[in-house]
C-alpha positions as CSV (number, residue, x, y, z in Angstrom):
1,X,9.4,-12.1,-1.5
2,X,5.9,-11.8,-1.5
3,X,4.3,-10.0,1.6
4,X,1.4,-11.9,3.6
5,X,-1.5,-9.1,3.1
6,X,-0.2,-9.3,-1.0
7,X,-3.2,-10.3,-3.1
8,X,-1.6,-9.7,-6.4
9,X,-4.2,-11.6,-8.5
10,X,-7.1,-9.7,-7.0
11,X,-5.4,-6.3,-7.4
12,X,-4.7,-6.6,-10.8
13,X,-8.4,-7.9,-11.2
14,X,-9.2,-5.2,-9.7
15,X,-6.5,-2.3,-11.4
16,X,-7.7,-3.6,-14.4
17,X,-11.2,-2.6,-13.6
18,X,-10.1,1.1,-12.8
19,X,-9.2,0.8,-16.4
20,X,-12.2,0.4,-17.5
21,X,-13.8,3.2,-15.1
22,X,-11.7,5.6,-16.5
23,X,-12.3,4.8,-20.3
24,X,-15.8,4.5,-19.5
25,X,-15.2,7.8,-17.7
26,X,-13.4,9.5,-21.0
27,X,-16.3,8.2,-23.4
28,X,-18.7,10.5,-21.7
29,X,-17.0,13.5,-21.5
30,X,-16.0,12.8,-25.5
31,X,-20.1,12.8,-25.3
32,X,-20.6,15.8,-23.1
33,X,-18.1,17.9,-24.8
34,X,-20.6,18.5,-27.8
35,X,-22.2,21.0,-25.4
36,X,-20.4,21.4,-22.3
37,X,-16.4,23.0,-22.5
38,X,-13.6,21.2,-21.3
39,X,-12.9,23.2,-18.2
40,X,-16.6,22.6,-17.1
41,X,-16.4,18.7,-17.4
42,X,-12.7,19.2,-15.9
43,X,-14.8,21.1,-13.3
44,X,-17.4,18.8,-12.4
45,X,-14.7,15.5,-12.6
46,X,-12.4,17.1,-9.9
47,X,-15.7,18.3,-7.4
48,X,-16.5,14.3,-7.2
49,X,-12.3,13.7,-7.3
50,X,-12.9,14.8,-3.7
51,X,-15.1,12.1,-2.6
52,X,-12.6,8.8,-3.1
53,X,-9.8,10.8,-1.8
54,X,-11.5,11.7,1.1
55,X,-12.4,8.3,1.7
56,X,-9.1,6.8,1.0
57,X,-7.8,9.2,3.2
58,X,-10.6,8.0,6.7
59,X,-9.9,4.5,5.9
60,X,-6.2,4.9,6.2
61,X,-5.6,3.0,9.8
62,X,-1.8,5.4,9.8
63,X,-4.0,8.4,9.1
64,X,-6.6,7.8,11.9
65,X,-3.7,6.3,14.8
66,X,-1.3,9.5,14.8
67,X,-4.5,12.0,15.3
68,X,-6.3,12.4,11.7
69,X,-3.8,15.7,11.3
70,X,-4.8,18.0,8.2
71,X,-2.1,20.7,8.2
72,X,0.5,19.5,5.5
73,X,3.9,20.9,5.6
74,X,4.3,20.7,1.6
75,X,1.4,22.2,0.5
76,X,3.5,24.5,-1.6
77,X,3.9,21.1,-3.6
78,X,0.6,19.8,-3.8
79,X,-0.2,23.0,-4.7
80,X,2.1,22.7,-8.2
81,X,0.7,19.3,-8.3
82,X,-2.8,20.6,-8.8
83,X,-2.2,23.0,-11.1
84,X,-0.5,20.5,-13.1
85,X,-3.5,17.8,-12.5
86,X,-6.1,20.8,-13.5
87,X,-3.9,21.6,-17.0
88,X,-3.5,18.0,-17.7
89,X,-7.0,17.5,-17.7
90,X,-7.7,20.4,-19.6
91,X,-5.7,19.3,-23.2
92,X,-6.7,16.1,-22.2
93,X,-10.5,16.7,-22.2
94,X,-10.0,19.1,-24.9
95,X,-8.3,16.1,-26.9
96,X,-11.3,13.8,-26.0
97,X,-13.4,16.0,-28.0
98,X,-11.4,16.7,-31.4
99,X,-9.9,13.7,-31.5
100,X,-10.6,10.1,-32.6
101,X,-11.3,8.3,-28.8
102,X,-8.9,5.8,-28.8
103,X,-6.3,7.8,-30.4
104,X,-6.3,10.7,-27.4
105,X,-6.3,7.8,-25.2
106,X,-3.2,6.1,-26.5
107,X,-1.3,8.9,-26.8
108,X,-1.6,9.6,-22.8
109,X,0.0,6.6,-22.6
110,X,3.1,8.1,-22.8
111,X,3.0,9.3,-19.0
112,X,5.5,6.3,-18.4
113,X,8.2,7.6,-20.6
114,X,7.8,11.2,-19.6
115,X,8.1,9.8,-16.0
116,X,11.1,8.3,-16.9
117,X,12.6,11.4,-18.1
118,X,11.3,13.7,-15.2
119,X,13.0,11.4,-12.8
120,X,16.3,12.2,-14.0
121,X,15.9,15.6,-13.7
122,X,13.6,16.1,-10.7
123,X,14.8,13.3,-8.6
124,X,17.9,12.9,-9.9
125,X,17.7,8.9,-10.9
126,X,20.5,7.3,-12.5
127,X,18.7,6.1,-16.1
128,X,21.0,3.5,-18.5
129,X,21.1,3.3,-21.6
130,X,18.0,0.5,-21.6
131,X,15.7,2.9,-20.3
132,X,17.1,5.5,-22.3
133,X,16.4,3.4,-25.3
134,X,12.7,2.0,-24.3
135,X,11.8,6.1,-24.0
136,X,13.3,7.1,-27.3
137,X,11.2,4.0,-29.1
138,X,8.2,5.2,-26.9
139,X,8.8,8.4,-28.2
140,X,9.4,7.2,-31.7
141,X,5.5,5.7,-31.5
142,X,4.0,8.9,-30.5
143,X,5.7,10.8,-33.7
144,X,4.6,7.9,-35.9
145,X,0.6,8.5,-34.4
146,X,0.5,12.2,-33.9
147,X,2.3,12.2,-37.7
148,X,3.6,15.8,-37.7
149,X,5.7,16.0,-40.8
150,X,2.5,15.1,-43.1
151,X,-0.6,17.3,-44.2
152,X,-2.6,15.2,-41.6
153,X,-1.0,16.4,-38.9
154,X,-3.2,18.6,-36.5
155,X,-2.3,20.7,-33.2
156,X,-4.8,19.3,-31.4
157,X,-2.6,15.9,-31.5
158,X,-0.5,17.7,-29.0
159,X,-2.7,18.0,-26.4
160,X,-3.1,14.4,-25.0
161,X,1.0,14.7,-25.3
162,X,1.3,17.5,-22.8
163,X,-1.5,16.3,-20.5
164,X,0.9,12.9,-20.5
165,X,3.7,15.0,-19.5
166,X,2.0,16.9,-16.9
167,X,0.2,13.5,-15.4
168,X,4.2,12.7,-15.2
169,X,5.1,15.5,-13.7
170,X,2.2,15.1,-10.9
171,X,3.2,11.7,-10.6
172,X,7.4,12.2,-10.2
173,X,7.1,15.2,-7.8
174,X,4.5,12.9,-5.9
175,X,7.7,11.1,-4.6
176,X,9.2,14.1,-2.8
177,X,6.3,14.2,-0.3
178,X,7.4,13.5,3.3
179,X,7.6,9.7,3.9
180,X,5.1,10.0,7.3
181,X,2.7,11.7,4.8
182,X,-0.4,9.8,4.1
183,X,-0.8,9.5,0.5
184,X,-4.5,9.8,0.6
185,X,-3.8,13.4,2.2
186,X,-1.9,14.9,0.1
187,X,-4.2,13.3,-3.0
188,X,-6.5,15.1,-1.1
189,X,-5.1,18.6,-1.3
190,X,-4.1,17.9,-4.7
191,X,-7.3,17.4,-5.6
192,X,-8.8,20.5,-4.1
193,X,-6.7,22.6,-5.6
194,X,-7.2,21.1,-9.1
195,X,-10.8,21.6,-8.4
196,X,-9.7,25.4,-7.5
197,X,-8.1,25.5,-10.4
198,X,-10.9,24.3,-12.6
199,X,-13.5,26.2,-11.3
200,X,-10.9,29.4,-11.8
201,X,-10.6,28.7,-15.6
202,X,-14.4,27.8,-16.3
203,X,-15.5,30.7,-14.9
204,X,-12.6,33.0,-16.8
205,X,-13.3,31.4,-20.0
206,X,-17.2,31.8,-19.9
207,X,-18.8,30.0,-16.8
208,X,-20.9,27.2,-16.4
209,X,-23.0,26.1,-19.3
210,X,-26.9,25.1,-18.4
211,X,-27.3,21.6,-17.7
212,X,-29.5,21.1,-20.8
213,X,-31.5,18.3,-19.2
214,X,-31.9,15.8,-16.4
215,X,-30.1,13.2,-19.1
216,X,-26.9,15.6,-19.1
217,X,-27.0,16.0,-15.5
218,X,-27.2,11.7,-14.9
219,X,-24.4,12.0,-17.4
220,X,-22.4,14.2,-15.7
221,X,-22.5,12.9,-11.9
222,X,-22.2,9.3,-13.7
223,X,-18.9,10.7,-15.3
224,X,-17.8,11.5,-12.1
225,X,-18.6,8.7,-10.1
226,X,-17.0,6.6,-12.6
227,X,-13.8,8.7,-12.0
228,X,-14.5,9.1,-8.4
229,X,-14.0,4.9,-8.3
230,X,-11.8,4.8,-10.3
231,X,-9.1,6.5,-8.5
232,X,-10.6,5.0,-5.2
233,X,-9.8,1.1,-7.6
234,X,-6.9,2.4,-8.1
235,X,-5.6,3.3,-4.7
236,X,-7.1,0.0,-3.3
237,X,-5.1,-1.7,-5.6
238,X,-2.1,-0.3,-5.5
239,X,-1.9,-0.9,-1.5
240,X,-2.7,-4.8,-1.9
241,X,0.6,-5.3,-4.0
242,X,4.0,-3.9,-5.4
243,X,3.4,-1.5,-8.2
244,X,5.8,-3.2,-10.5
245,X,3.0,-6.2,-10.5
246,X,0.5,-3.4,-11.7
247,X,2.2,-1.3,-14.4
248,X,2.2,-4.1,-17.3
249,X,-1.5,-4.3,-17.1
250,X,-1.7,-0.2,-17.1
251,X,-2.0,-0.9,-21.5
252,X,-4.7,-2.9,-21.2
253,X,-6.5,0.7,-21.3
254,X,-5.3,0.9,-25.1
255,X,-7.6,-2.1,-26.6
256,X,-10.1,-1.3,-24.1
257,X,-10.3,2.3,-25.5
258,X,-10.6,1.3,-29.1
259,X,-13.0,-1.1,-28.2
260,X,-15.1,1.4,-26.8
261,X,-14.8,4.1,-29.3
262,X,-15.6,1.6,-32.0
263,X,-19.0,0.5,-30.5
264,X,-19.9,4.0,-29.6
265,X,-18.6,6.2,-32.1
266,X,-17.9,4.0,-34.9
267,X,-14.4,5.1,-34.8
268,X,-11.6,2.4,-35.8
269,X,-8.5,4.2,-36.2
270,X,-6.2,1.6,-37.0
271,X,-4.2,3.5,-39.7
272,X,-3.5,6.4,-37.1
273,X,-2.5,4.2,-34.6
274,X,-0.5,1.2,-36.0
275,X,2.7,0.7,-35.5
276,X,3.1,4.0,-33.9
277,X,0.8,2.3,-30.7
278,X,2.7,-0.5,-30.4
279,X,6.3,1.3,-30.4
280,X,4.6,3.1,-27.6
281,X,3.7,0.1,-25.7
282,X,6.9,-1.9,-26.2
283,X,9.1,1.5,-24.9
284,X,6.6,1.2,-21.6
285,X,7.3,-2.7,-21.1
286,X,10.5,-2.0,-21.5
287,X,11.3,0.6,-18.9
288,X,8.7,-1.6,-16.3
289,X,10.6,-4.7,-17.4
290,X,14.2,-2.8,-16.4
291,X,12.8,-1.5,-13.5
292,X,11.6,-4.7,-12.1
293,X,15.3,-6.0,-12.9
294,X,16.9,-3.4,-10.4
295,X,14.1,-4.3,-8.0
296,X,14.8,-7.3,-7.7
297,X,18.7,-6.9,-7.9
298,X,18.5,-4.4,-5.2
299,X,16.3,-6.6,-3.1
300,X,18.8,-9.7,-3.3
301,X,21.5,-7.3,-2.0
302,X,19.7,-6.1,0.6
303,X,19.1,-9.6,2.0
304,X,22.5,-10.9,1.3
305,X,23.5,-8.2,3.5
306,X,21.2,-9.1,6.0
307,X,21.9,-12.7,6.5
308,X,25.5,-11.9,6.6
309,X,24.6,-9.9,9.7
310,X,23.0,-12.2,11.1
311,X,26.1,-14.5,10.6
312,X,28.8,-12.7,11.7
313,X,26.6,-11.0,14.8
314,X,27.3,-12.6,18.4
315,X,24.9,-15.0,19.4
């Protein structure tokens, strides 16, 4: 049942335009990354990560009523978090820039069936044979785009394949956090620690580049304030509805992102990326689709049980 303060139509409005944010966001480091490294733009992108989190973290009414408390118990684990957030970002920026836009972008669509995967382990989910299934077709897409039994095949294709895995891993482990913890709080030390961890490897592998001119520098704050919002989109969203309303409309990044590298860079890679794209995509409706089936299953018990309290309860 839908809850009164649910606007679903206006968060997916709304998740959909995070989308956009964060392709727009990946076609300008895909720019920037002819003269600026990875771990700089990975850098710069997790400096303004700070801002929505900090403000998703003051306009959280939880946050603000039980004292606006800082310390966080786990911090061991948003610590591993951000590590994992600042490496993900690396092979993904680094992907950005060797590789055809919309193809790196696909391929990080396979977060949702490494999620899938880590949850077994991590959390320890029960996963049938359905979902099982969806992330072996999923899986089955990626081999068909990345293509590494042929002379085509490059290493680089890996890279938005680990940074999905690692986004997975940030996002399973995310579930372990203490239930009275803010999510915007421990977003927040996640983020400062990938933006540690940035800074750490920029400056091991070389430093900061020269901002070559005042074009590169609008460039690069506009790359992070599209980031910045987002996440912030995101968030916003995310608290207006269920999740499972969200997740099918997570692909409409994929035609956006070929849309986008088309007009820009006159790239159309639709040999590289059909069928393999939409194995991908059906694997991830299928695990959201079986998901939303024990949802709803669970949620029928739950208030079968709960009338027949009511019933057999004195009056």
């Amino acid at each position: 049942m839908q809850r009164p303060q649910d606007n679903t139509a206006l968060a997916i409005v709304i998740s959909i335009i995070s989308l956009v944010l964060f392709d727009l966001m990946g076609l300008l480091i895909k720019h920037l990354s002819a003269n600026y490294s990875a771990v700089e733009l990975s850098a710069y992108r997790n400096l303004f990560g700070l801002i929505p989190s900090a403000i998703a973290l003051w306009t959280t009414a939880s946050w603000r009523a039980n004292g606006r408390k800082l310390v966080l118990r786990q911090w061991r684990l948003a610590m591993w978090r951000g590590i994992a957030v600042t490496f993900a970002q690396l092979m993904f920026y680094l992907s950005l820039g060797l590789m055809a836009f919309a193809t790196a972008t696909t391929i990080s669509y396979s977060t949702a069936l490494f999620t899938t995967a880590l949850a077994a382990f991590i959390l320890g989910e029960r996963v049938g044979l359905v979902r099982w299934s969806a992330v072996a077709i999923g899986f089955v897409g990626v081999i068909m785009i990345t293509q590494p039994s042929t002379d085509a095949f490059d290493w680089t294709a890996l890279m938005p394949v680990g940074a999905a895995a690692l986004y997975a891993f940030s996002g399973v482990t995310a579930r372990l956090v203490d239930a009275d913890v803010p999510t915007p709080l421990f977003n927040l030390y996640s983020s400062a620690i990938a933006a540690i961890g940035a800074i750490v490897l920029a400056m091991t592998f070389g430093g900061f580049s020269p901002i070559a001119s005042l074009q590169d520098l609008g460039l690069i704050v506009l790359m992070g304030t599209f980031g910045g919002c987002a996440v912030l989109c995101l968030v916003v969203s995310y608290r207006m509805t269920e999740p499972s309303n969200l997740a099918p409309f997570s692909y409409f990044g994929i035609p956006i992102a070929f849309a986008l590298g088309w007009i820009f860079f006159a790239e159309a890679p639709v040999d590289d990326l059909f069928p393999g794209a939409l194995l991908l995509v059906g694997g991830g409706l299928l695990i959201i689709y079986r998901e939303r089936r024990l949802a709803r299953a669970a949620s029928r018990v739950s208030t079968e049980h709960a009338e027949q309290s009511k019933v057999i309860s004195p009056s």
